[in-house]
Phi, psi and omega in degrees: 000144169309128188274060172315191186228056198308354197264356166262354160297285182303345174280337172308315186278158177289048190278124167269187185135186140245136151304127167247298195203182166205176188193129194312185168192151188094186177249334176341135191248353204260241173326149138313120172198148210216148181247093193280132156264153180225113154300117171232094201079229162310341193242154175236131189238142200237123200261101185283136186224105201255117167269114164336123170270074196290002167281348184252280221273105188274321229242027188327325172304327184271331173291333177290328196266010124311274170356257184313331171295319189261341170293314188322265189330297198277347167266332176275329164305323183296312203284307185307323165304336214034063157301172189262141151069024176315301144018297176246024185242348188227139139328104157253125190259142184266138189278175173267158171291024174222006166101057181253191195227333164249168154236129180266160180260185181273348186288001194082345173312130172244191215195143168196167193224147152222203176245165211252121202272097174254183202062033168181159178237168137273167202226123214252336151241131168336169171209015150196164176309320187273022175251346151295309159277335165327295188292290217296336190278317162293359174281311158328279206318315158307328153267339159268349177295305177314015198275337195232043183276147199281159172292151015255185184304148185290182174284155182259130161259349159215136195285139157064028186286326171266033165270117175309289183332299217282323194270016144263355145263017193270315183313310182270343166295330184283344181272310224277336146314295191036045188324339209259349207050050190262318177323337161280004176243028197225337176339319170302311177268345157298276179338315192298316202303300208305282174331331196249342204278019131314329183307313203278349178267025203234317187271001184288307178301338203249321149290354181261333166298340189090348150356326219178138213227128182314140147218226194271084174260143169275344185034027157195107192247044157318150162325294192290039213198327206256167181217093171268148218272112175343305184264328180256031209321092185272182172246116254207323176199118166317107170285191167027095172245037187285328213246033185280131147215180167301125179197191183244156177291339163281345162324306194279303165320334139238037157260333156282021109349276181316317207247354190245307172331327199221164194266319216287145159320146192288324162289322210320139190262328177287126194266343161329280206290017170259115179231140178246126150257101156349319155307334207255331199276339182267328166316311166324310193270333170296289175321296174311321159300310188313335230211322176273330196336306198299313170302319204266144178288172172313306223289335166306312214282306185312013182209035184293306221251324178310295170311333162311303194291350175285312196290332190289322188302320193306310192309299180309353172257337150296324169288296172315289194304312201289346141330283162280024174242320174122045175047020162330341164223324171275150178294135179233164201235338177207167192275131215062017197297335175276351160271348184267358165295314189303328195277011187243321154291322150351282154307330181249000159297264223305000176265317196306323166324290176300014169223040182286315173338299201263001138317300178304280137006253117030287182267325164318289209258007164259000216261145155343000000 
């Protein structure tokens, strides 16, 4: 990580206090983010100072004001509740000494700070079912406070990221290039894509149909996104809000599918150890409901398990293109590491089929 100078960086901001110290924090691969402790009087208080990754993130400016709009937004839905402990249940982002809501350096970097949710943690693997449902329940509970967020649409902060269509043809300008003359050594997965790529026409058709309504999403519902509560662990606050835009709620519910069902490494080469466990699945699905239930439509809920299998074929397909392209956007660590990320999404696509049936099942019989 870079050596930044984090205690002139946090003088930008209104924090009070002296500044003592800091140190990075988290696991995020995105961002910069760093942990400021501040004295104030007797006490010490720690302040989160995140640098914007504007190479991913092209608009920082348009993305904080998604940010403060649903923090915004989602702290005046607590207080009409009269929650307990708002404070650590919502993102509170701290303004500049000059009231912006980022600070750019001179380097063009930007910056932003918030205060640091203490008494909970994130966990980067479950660590029982029932903290699957705990996460899976704070996701709900996010999309529906967002569900009445007033127009206008938030800003997209990365164009198309869940579009099927567009990342299978993304898939096929790269085959049909094959710059690296890597497709023969990919024909399995290829085929498989080619075979499975329908999967990506049913909900597009279903929003043109009017079926099913754009809303508030988060679209990267990893475990390690949640903030759980130390002592009771509930899951207690939504985190990482760069990718909150317009999407659909099956977005996220499958991608909290994609990272939790199965145990296997995202790389993993033995395909033997991808296995989706059932058991991991209903929970997902109790928590969510609990909390999205109110909201979602039949036509949401019957296509619940579907959004898994789209969101997962995408990963894999992403993977697969950034493959036949010369690993150009994701990092790699050894030579063929992105095919064995495809193969792995794959592999859990081809289960969820075959266990679509007692899935399906599953969500029937949990649904409202």
């Amino acid at each position: 990580m870079h050596d930044y100078d984090i205690a002139a960086i946090a003088g930008h901001f209104k924090i009070p206090g002296q500044f003592a110290e800091a140190g990075p924090c988290g696991s995020g691969h995105i961002n910069d983010t760093f942990a400021a402790v501040c004295n104030e009087g007797q006490a010490k208080k720690r302040y989160a100072i995140q640098r914007i990754n504007h190479n991913i993130f092209k608009d920082p400016p348009a993305l904080m004001d998604n940010i403060v709009r649903v923090t915004d937004h989602i702290r005046s839905k607590l207080r009409a509740q009269n929650a307990d402990d708002i404070s650590r249940r919502v993102l509170t982002v701290i303004d500049t000494s000059e009231g912006a809501n980022y600070f750019k350096d001179e380097d063009g970097n930007f910056w932003r700070a918030y205060h640091f949710i203490e008494g909970a943690r994130t966990y980067d693997i479950a660590q029982s079912l029932e903290q699957i449902r705990q996460g899976a329940k704070a996701f709900g509970n996010f999309q529906n406070l967002l569900a009445d967020l007033p127009e206008p649409a938030l800003h997209e902060t990365i164009a198309d990221f869940h579009n099927g269509p567009k990342r299978f043809a993304d898939f096929t300008a790269a085959l049909e290039e094959d710059t690296q003359n890597r497709a023969k050594d990919a024909k399995q997965e290829i085929d498989f894509l080619k075979e499975h790529g329908s999967i990506f026409d049913v909900l597009p058709r279903l929003i043109e149909q009017g079926d099913i309504p754009i809303r508030v999403t988060h679209n990267d519902t990893k475990i390690n996104n949640v903030m759980f509560d130390d002592k009771t662990g509930e899951g207690i606050c939504i985190i990482d809000l760069d990718t909150v835009m317009p999407g659909l709620a099956l977005y996220d519910f499958g991608d909290l599918i994609r990272t939790t069902i199965s145990d296997a490494e995202e790389d993993e080469q033995d395909l033997s150890k991808v296995t989706i466990d059932t058991a991991r699945f209903e929970p997902i699905v109790r928590g969510y409901l609990s909390s999205a239930g109110e909201f979602l439509s039949k036509t949401e809920c019957q296509h619940l398990v579907h959004g898994g299998l789209m969101i997962t074929l995408i990963m894999g397909t992403r993977f697969l293109t950034d493959y036949l392209a010369g690993d150009v956007y994701y990092k790699t660590h050894r030579p063929g590491h992105n095919l064995d990320r495809c193969r792995t999404q794959f592999k859990l696509v081809e289960l969820m089929i075959g266990q679509r049936d007692q899935m399906e099942a599953i969500v029937s019989r949990l649904s409202p």
